[in-house]
N, C-alpha and C positions, 0 to 999 in steps of 0.2 A: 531558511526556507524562503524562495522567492513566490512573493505574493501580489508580485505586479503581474497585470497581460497586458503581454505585448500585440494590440490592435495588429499593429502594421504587418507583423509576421503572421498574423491568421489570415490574413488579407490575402497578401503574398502564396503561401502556401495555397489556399484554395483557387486563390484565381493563377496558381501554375499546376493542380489537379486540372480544372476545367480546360486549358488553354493544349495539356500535353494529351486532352479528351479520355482521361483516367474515369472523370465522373462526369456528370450531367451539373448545372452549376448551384441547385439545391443540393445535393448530394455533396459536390464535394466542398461547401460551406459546412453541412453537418456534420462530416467527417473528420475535415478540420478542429472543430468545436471539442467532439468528444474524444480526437487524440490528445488535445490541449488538455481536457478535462480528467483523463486516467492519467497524462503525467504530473498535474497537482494534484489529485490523488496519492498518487506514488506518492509525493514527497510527505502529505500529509501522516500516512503510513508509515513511512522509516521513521519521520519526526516523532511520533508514538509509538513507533517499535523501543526506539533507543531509548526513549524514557521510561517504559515497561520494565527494559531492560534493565537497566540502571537502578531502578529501585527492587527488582527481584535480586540483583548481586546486593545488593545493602541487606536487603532484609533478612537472606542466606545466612552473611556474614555475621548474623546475629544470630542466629541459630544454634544449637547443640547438634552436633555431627550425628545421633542415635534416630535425633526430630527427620532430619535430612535422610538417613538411608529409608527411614520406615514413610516416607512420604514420595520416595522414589519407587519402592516396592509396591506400593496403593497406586500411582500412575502405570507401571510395569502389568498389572493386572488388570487395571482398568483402561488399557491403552485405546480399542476401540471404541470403549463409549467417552472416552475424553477426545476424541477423534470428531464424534457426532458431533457432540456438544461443542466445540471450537472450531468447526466450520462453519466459513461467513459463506 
């Protein structure tokens, strides 16, 4: 995961917002800013997805196949309120 920022391309990007008069030149600094900011997000995100990930295949793997169907069956029926409950 890259966890440098790159100054010079926020710079760039905004001041060719303002220049191509896409935005107004506060605007298109802050637009700048939080496009920069939801794709470190992003990556923040997969970088925790994949380790979620990764330790729910481990922990399966250790499981008894009877644990596993009857804990699929309990999500299957409770799919909308495991729905509510896991949205960010």
């Amino acid at each position: 995961m890259n966890t440098e920022v790159d100054f010079q391309k926020i710079r760039n990007t905004a001041e060719s917002y303002y220049r191509n008069g896409d935005f107004y030149c506060s605007e298109a600094v802050v637009k700048t800013i939080k496009d920069e900011s939801i794709s470190f997000l992003r990556q923040i995100y997969r970088t925790i997805f994949s380790i979620i990930q990764h330790q729910l295949k481990r922990i399966f793997s250790l499981m008894p196949i009877t644990f596993l169907a009857n804990m699929v069956k309990f999500w299957l029926k409770n799919y909308q309120n495991l729905l509510k409950t896991i949205r960010i």
